[in-house]
C-alpha positions in Angstrom: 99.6 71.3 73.1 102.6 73.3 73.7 105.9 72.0 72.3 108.9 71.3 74.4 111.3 74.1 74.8 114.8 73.8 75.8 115.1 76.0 79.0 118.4 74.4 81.0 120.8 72.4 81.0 122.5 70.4 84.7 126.3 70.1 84.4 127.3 67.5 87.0 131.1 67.7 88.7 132.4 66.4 91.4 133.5 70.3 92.4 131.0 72.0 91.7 131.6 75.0 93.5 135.1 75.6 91.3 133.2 75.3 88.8 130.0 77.6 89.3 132.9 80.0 90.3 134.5 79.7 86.8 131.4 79.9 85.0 130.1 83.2 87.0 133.8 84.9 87.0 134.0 84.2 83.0 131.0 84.7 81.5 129.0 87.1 83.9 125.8 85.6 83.7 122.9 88.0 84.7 122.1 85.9 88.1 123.9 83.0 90.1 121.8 81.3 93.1 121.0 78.2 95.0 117.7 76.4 94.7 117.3 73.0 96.6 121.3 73.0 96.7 121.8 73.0 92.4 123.8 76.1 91.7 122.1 78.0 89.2 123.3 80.5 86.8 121.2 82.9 84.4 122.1 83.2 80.7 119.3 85.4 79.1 116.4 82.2 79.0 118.9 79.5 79.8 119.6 78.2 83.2 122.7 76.4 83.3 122.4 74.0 86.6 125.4 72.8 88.7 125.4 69.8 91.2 127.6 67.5 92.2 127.1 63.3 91.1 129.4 60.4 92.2 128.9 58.7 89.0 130.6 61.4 87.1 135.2 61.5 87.0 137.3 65.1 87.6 137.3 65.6 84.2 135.4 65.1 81.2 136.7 62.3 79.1 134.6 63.0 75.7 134.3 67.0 76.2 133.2 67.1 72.2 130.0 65.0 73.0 128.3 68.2 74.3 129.0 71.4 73.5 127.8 74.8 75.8 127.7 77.6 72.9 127.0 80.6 74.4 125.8 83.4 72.2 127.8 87.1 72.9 127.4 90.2 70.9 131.3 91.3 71.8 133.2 88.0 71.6 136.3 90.2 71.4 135.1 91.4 75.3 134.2 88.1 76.5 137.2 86.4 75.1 139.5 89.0 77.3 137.5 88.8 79.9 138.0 84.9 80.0 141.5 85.5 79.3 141.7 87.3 82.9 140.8 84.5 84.7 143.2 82.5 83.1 141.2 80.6 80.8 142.6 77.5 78.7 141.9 77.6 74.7 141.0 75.2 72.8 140.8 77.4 70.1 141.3 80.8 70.4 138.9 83.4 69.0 138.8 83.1 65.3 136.7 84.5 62.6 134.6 81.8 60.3 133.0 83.8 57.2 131.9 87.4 59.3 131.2 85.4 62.5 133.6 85.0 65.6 134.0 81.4 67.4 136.7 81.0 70.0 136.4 77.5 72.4 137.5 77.0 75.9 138.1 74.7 78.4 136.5 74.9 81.5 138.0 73.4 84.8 136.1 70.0 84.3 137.6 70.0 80.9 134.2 70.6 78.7 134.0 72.7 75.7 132.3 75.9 76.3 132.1 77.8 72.9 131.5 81.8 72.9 130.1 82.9 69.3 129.2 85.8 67.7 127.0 85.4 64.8 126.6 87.5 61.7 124.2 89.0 60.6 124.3 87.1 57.5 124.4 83.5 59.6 121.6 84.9 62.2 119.6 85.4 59.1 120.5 82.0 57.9 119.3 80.2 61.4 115.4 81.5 61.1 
């Protein structure tokens, strides 16, 4: 039997058009499209899923419970890119024993992490 595998991830908000917008304008993932009205966007494997739920407020009020980590091999790049479109920091890109972390706040107010792992950590992880 084939074990699970962790392919995607729905984000609900009650915009979720500002927010696919955010996500596609500050990380540049590989492919954004509609399926069965969810707003999808690539990351490598990962499909992060956007739709909009009336059980969910404006803004996130435990944006630590969950995490989105996304894994960059520039984080300098992707931090200035985010930087363009105005991003908010959380913490602002930092480097943590040879790897870089920096954490942002999207427009729901979740944590969205960009990291770039040394080799030394990657190695670590497998």
């Amino acid at each position: 039997m084939r074990r699970p595998s962790l392919g995607s991830l729905l984000l609900a908000s009650t915009d979720p058009e500002r927010l696919r917008a955010w996500y596609a304008t500050a990380l540049d993932p590989e492919d954004v499209s509609d399926v069965n009205g969810y707003r999808i966007l690539k990351f490598g494997e990962f499909f992060l899923l956007i739709d909009t739920r009336d059980d969910v407020a404006d803004k996130n009020p435990e944006p630590g419970r969950v995490i989105l980590n996304f894994d960059v091999d520039d984080a300098q790049a992707v931090a200035a890119r985010m930087e363009k479109v105005g991003v908010t920091w959380l913490a602002e890109l930092e480097d943590r024993d040879g790897s870089l972390f920096a954490t942002a706040i999207d427009p729901d107010g979740n944590y969205v992490q960009i990291i770039q792992l040394s080799e030394e950590h990657r190695k670590g992880m497998q």
